[in-house]
DSSP file (Angstrom, degrees, kcal/mol; ACC not computed):
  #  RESIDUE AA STRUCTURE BP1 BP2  ACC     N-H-->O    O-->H-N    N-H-->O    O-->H-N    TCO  KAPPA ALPHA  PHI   PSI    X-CA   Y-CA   Z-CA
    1    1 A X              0   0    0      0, 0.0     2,-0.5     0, 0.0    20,-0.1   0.000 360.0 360.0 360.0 137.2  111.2   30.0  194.9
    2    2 A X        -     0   0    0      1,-0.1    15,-0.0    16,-0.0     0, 0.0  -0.472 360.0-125.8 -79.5 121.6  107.8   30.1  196.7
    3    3 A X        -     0   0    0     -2,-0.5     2,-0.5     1,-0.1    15,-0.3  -0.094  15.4-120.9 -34.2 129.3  104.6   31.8  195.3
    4    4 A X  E     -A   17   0A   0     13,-3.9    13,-3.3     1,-0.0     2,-0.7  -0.931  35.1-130.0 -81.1 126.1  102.2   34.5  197.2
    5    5 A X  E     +A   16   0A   0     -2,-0.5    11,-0.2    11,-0.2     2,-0.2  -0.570  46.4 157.9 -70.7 121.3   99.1   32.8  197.2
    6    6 A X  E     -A   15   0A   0      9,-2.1     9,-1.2    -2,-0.7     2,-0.3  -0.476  46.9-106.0-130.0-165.0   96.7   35.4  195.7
    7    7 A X  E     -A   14   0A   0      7,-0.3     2,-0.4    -2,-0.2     7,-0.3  -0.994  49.3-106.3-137.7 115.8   93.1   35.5  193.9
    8    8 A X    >>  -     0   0    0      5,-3.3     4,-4.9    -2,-0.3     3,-0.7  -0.429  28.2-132.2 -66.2 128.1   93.7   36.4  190.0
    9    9 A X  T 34 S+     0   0    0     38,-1.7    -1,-0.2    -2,-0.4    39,-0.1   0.467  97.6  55.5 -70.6  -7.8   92.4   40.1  189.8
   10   10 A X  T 34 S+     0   0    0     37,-0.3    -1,-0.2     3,-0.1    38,-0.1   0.877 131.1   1.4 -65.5 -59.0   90.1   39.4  186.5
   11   11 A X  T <4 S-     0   0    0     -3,-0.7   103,-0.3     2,-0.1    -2,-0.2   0.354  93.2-118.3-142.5   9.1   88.0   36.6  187.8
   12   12 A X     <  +     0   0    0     -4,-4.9    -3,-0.1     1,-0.2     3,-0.0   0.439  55.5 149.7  86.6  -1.5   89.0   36.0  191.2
   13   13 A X        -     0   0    0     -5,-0.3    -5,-3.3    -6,-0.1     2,-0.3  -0.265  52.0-105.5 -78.2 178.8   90.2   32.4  191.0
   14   14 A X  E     +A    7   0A   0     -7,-0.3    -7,-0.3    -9,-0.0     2,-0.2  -0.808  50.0 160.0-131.7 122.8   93.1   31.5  193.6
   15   15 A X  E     -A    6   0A   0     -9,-1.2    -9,-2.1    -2,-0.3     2,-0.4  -0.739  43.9-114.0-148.9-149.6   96.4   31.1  192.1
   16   16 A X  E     -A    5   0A   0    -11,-0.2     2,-0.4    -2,-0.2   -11,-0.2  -0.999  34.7-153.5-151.1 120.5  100.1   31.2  193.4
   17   17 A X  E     -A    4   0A   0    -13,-3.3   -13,-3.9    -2,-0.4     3,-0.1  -0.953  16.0-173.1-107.6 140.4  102.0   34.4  191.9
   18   18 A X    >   +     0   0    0     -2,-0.4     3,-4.8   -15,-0.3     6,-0.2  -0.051  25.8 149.9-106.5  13.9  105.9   34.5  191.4
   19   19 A X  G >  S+     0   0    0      1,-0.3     3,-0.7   -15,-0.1    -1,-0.2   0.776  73.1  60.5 -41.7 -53.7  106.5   38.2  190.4
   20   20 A X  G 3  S+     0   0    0      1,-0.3    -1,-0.3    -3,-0.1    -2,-0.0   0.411 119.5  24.8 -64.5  10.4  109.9   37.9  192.0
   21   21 A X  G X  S+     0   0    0     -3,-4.8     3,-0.7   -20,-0.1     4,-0.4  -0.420  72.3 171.2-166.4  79.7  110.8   35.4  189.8
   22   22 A X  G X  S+     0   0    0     -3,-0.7     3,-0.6     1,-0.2     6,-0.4   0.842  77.1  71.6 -57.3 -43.4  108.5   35.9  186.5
   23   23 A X  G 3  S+     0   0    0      1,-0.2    -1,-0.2    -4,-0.1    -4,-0.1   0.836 108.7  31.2 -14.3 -65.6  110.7   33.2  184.8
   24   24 A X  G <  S+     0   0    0     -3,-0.7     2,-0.5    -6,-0.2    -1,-0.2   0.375  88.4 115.7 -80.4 -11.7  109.0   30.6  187.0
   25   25 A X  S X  S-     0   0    0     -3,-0.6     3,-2.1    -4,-0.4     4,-0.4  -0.645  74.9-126.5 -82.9  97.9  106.2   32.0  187.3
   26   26 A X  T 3  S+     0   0    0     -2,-0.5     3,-0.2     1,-0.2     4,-0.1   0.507 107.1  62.5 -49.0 -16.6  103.1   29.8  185.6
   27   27 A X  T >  S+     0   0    0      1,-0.2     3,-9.5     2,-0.1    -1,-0.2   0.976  86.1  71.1 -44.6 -62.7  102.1   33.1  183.5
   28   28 A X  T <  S+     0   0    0     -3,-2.1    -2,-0.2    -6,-0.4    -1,-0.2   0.810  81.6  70.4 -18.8 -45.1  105.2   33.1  181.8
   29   29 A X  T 3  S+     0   0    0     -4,-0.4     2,-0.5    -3,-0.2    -1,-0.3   0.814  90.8  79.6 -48.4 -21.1  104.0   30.0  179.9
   30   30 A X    <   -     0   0    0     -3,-9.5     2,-0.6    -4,-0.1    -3,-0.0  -0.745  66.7-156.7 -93.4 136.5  101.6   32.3  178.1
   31   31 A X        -     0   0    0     -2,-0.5     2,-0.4    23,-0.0    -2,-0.1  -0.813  12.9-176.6-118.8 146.7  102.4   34.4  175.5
   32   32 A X        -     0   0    0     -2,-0.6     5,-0.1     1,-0.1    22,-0.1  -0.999  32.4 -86.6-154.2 138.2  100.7   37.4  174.4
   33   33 A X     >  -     0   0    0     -2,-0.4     4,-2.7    24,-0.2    -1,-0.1   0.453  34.2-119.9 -11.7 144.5  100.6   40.0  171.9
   34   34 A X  H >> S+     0   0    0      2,-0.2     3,-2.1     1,-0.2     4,-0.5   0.819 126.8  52.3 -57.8-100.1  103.0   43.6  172.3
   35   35 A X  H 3> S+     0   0    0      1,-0.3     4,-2.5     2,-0.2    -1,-0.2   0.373 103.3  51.9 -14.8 -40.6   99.4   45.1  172.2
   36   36 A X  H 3> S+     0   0    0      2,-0.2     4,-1.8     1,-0.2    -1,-0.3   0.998 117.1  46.1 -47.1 -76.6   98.0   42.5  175.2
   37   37 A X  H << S+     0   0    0     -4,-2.7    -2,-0.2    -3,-2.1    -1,-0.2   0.646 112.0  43.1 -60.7 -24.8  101.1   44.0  177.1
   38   38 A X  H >< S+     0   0    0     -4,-0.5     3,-2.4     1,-0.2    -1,-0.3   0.951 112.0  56.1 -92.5 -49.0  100.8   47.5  176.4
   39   39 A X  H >< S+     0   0    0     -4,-2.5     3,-1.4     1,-0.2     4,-0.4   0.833 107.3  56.6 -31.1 -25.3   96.8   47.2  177.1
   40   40 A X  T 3< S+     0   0    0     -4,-1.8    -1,-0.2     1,-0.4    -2,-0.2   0.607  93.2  61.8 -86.9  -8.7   98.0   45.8  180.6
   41   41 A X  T <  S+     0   0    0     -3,-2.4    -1,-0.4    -5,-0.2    -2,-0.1  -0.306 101.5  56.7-114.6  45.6   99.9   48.5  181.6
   42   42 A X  S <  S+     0   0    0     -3,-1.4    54,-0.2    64,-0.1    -2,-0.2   0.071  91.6  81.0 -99.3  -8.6   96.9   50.4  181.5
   43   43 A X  S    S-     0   0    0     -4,-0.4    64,-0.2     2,-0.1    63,-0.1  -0.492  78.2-125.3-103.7 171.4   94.7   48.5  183.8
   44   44 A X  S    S+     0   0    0     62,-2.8    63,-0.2    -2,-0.2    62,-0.1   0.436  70.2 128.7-100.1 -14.8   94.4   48.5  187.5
   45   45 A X        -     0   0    0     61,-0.2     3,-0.1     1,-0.1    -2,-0.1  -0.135  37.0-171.0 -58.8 160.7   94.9   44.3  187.3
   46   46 A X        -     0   0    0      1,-0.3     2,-0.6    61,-0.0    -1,-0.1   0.612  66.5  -4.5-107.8-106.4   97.7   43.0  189.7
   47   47 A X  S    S-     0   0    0    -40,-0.3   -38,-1.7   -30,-0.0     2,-0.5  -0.831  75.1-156.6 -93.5 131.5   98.4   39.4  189.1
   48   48 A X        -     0   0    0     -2,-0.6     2,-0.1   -40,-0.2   -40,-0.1  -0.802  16.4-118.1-109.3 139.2   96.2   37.5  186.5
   49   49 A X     >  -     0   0    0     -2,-0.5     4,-2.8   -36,-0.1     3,-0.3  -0.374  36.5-106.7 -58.1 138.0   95.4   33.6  185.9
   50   50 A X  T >4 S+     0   0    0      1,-0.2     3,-2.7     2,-0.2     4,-0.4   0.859 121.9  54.0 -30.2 -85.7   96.5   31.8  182.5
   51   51 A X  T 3> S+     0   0    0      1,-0.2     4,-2.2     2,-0.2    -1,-0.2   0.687 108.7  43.6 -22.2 -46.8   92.6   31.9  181.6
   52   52 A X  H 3> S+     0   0    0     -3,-0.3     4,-2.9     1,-0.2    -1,-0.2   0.946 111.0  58.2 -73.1 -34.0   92.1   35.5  182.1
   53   53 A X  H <X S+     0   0    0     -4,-2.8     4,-2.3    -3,-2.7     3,-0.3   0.937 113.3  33.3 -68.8 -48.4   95.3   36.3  180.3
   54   54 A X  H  > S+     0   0    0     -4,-0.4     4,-0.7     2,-0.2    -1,-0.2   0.617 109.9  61.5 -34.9 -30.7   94.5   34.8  177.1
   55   55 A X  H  X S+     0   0    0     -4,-2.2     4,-2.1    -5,-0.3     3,-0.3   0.883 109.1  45.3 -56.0 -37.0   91.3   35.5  177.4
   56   56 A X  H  X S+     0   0    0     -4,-2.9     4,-2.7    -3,-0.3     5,-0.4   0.949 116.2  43.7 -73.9 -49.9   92.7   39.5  177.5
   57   57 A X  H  X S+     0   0    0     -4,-2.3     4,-1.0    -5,-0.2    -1,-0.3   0.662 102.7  61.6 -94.2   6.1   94.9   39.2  174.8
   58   58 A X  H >X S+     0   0    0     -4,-0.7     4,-1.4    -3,-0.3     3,-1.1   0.952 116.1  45.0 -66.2 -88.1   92.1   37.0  172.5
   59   59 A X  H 3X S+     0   0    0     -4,-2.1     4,-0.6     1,-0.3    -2,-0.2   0.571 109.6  49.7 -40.9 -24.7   90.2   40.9  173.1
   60   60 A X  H 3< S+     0   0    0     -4,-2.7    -1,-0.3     2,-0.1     4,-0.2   0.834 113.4  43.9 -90.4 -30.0   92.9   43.0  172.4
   61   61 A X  H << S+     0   0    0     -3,-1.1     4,-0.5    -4,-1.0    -2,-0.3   0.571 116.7  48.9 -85.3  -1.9   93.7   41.2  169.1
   62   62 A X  H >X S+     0   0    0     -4,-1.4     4,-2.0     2,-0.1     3,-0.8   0.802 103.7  61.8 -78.8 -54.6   90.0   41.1  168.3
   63   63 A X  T 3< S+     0   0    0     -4,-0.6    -2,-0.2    -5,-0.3    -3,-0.1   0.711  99.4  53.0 -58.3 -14.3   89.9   44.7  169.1
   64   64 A X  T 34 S+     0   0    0     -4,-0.2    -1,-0.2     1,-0.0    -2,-0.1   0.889 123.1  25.6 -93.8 -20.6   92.4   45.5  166.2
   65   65 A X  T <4 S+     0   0    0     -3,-0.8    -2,-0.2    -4,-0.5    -3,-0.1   0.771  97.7  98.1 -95.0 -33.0   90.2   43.7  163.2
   66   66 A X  S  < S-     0   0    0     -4,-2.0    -4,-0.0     1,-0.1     0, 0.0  -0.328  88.6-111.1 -51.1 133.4   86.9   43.9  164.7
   67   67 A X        -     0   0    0      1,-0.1     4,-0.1     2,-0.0    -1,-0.1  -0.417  21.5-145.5 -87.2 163.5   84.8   47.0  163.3
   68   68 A X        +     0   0    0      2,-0.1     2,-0.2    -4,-0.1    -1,-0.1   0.012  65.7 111.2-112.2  24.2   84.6   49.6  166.4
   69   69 A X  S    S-     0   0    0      1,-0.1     2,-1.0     0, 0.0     6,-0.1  -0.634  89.1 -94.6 -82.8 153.7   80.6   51.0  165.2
   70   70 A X        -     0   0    0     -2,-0.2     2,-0.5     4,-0.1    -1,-0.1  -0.532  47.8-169.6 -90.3 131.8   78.5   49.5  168.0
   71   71 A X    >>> -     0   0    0     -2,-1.0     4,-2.3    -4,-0.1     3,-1.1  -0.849  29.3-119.0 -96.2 123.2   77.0   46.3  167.2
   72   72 A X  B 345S+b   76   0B   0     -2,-0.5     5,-0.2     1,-0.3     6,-0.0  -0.598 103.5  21.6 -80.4  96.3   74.6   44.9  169.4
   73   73 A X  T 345S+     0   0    0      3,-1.4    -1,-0.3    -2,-1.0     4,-0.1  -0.028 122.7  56.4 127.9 -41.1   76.2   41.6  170.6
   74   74 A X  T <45S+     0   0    0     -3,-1.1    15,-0.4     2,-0.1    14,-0.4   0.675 125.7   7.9-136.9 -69.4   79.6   42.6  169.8
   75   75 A X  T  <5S+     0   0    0     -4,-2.3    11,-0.4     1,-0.1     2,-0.3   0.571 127.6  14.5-119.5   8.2   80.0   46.0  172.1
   76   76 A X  B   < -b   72   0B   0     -5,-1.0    -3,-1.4     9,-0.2     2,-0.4  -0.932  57.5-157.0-155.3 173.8   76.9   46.3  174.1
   77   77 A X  E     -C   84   0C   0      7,-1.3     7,-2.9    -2,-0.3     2,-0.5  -0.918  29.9-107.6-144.3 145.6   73.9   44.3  175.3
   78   78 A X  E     +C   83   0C   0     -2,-0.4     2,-0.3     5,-0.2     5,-0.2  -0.779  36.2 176.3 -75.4 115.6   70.5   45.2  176.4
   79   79 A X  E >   -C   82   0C   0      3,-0.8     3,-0.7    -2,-0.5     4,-0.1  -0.598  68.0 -29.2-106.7  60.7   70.1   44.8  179.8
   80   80 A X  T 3  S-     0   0    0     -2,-0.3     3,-0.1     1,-0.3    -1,-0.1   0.544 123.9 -54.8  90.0  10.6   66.5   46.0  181.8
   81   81 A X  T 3  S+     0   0    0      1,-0.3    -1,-0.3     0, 0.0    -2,-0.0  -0.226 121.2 121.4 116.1 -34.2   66.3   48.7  178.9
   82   82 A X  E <   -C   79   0C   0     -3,-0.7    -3,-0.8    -4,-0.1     2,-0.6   0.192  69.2-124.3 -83.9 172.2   69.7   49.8  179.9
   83   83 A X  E     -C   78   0C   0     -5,-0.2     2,-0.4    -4,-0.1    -5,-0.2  -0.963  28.2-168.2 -94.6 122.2   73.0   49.7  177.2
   84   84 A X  E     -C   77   0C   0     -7,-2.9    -7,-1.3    -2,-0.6     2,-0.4  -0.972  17.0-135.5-117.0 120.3   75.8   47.5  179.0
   85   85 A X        -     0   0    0     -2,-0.4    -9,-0.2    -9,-0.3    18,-0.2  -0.688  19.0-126.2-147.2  98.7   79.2   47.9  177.1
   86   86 A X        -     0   0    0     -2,-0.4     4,-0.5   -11,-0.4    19,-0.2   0.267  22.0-110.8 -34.0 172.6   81.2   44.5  176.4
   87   87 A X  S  > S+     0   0    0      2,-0.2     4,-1.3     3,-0.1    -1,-0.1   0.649 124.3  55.7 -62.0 -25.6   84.7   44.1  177.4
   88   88 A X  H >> S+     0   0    0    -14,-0.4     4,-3.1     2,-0.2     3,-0.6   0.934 105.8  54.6 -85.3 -40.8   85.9   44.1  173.6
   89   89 A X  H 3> S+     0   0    0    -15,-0.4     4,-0.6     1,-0.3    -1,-0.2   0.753 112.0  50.9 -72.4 -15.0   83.8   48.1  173.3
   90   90 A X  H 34>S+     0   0    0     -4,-0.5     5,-0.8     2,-0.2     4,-0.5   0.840 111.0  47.5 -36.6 -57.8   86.3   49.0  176.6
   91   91 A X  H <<5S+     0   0    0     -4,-1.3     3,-0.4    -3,-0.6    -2,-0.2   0.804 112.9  45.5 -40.0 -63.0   89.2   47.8  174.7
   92   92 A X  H  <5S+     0   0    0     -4,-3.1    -1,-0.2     1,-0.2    -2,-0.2   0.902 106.0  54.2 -71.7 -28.2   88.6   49.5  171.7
   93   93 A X  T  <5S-     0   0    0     -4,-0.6    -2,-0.2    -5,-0.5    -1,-0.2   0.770  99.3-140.2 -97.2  17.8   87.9   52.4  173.0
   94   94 A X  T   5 +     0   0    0     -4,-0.5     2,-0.3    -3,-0.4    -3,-0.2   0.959  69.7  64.2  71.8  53.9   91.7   52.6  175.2
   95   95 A X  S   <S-     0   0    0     -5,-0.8     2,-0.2    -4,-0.0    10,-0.1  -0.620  79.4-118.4 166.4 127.0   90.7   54.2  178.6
   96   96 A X        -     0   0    0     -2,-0.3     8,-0.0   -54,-0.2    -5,-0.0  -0.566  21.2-148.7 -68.8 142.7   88.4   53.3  181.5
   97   97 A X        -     0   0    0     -2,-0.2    -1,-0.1     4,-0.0    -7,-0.0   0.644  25.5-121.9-111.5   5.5   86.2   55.7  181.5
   98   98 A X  S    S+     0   0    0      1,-0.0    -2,-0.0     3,-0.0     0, 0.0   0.906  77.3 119.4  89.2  42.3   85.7   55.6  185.4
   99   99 A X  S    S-     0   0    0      2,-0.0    -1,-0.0     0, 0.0    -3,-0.0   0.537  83.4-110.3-121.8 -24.5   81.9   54.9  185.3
  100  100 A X        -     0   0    0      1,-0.2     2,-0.6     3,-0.0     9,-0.1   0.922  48.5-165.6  83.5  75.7   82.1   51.1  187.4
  101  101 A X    >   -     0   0    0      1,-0.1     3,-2.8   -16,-0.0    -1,-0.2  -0.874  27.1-127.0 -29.7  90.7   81.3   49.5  184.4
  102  102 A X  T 3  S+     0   0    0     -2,-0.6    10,-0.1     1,-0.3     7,-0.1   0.932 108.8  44.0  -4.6 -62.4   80.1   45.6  184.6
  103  103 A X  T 3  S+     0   0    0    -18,-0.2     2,-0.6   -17,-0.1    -1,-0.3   0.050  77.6 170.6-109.6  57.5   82.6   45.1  182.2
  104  104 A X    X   -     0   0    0     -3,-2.8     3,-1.9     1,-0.1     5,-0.2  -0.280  18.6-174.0 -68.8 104.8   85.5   46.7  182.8
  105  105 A X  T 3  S+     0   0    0     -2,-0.6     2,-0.2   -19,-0.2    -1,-0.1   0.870  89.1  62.0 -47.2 -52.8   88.8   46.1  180.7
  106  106 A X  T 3  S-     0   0    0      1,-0.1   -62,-2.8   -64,-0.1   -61,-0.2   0.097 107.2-124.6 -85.8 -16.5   90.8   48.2  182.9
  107  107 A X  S <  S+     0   0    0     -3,-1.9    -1,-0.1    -2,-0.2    -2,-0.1   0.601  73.3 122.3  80.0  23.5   90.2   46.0  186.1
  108  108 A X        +     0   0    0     -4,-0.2     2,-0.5     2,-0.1    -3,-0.1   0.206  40.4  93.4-105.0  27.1   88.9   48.7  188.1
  109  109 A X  S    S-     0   0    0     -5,-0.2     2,-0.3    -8,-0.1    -9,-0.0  -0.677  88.1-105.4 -83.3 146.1   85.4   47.2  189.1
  110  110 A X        -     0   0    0     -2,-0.5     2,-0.8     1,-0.1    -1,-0.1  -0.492  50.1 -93.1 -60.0 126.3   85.3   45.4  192.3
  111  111 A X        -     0   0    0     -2,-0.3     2,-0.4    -4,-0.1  -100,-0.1  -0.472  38.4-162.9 -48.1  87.5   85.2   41.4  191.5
  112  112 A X        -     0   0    0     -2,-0.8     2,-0.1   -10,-0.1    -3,-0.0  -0.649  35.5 -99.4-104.4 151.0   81.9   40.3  191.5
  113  113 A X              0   0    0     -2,-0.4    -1,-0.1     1,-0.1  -101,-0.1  -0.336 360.0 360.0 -72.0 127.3   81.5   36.4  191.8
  114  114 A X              0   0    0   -103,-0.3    -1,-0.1    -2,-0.1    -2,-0.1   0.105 360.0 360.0 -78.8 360.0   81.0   35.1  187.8
């Protein structure tokens, strides 16, 4: 069965999604954490790339051993004076918080070229 050619909704790369036949479908190959999956039905992403998806579930199983006090490096960076809030300090804390966050687990930022 033939693909929709799409753009993976994390990081924008061009890939070929099967959702009507997830079997076949080159995600399948990846395997990821309960916890990955239940993070994923919380986000606004559509179809995702191998990369992004491992990447995600690498950050949700960091997000259960990782301490959740902020660390500088770890859940935020200084940016122009400003605080900017990793992916992993989204993760832990289980909710977009609807602010357009740089890093947004939740896939509800706009895609800005990486």
């Amino acid at each position: 069965m033939k693909g929709n050619k799409q753009n993976c909704s994390r990081c924008n790369d061009s890939i070929v999604c099967k959702s009507n036949d997830i079997e076949s479908c080159d995600c399948s190959k990846i395997v990821i954490s309960q916890e990955t999956a239940d993070h994923l039905r919380k986000t606004n992403y559509k179809c995702l790339c191998n990369n992004c998806l491992s990447e995600v579930d690498k950050l949700v199983n960091l997000s259960l051993i990782l301490p959740t006090n902020s660390t500088e490096g770890l859940h935020y960076i200084m940016e122009n004076e400003l605080l900017v809030f990793t992916e992993l300090n989204h993760i832990q804390r289980g909710y977009c918080c609807g602010s357009d966050c740089q890093n947004c687990a939740y896939g509800f930022r706009l895609i800005v070229n990486k």
